[in-house]
N, C-alpha and C positions, 0 to 999 in steps of 0.2 A: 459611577456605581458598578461594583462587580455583579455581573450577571450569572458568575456560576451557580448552579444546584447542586450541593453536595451528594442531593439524595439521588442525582442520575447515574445510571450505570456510565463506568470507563470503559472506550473504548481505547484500542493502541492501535495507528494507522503505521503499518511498514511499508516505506516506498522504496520500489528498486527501478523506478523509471518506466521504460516502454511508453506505446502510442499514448497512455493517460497521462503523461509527463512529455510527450510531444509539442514540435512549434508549425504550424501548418506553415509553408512558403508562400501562400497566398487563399484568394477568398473561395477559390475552387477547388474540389476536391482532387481532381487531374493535378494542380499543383504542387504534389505533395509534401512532406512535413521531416523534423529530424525527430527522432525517438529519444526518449531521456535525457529530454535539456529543463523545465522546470522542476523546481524542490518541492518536497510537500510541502511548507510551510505558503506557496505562492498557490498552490492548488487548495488549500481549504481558507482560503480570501476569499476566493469563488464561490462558494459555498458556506454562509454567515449563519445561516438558521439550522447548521450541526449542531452548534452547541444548544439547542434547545432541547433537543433528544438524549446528548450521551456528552460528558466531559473526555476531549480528545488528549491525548498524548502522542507526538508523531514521533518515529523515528527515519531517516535517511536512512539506509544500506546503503545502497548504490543507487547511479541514475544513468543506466544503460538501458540499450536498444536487448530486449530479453533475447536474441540470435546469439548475445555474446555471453547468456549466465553460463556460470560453471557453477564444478560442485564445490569449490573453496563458497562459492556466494552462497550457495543451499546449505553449506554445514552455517557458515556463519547465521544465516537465519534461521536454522533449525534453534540453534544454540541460543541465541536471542528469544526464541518461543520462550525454548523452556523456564528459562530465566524470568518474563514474564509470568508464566501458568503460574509460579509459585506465588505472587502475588496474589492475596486474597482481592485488593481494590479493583483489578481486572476482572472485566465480563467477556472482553470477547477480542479478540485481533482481526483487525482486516490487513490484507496486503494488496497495495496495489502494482500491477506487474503488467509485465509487455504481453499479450494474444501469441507469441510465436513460440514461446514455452514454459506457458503456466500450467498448463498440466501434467508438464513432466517436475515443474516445483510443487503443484500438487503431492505429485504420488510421493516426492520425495520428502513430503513432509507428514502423509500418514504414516510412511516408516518411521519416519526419526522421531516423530513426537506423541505421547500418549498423554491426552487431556481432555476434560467434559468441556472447558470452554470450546462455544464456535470461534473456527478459525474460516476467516472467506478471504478468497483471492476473487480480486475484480481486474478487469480490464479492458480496454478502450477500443473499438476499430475505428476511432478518429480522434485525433489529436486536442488537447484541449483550448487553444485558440486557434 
């Protein structure tokens, strides 16, 4: 039986890796982890009872350690926004992104993009296994 609700709002998950996409080396935090080795599609396995709230659409970007975004990564996702916003079926986009430069993907996307949809960047300080 499909579980979808047509009548829930979409969301679009964009993944660029960092710590939320990280693999911890061990079961201690001192052990540390590599940044942007899981895909989204293994991170919202994790997480089964999304689809109760919101019908998901993930997309990849990239899946790097966020120390190494550039701005070829930022135009590319600005440009992928936009291309979304125009979609009416969209309510909202999340991005998930590495803590060591989501605020500068932030500001670089209230420049580039002008939309009423919420846009949220999330991010991790501990790896997801």
């Amino acid at each position: 039986m499909n579980n979808i609700n047509l009548n829930q709002p979409k969301a679009v998950i964009i993944a660029t890796g960092g710590t939320i996409a990280g693999v911890a080396h061990g079961t201690q935090l001192s052990d540390g982890y590599q940044a942007g080795v899981i895909f989204i599609d293994q991170l919202l396995e994790n997480v089964p009872d999304l689809k109760r709230i919101a019908r998901i659409e993930a997309k990849q970007i990239v899946n790097i350690d966020s120390k190494d975004m550039t701005i070829d990564i930022w135009i590319e996702i600005s440009k992928f926004i936009k291309q979304l916003c125009l979609r009416e079926d969209i309510y909202a986009i999340v991005i998930t992104h590495g803590t060591d430069t989501l605020e500068e993907t932030a500001f670089f996307l209230q420049l580039t993009t002008n939309t009423d949809k919420p846009i949220v960047l999330t991010g991790s300080m501990r790896p997801s296994t």
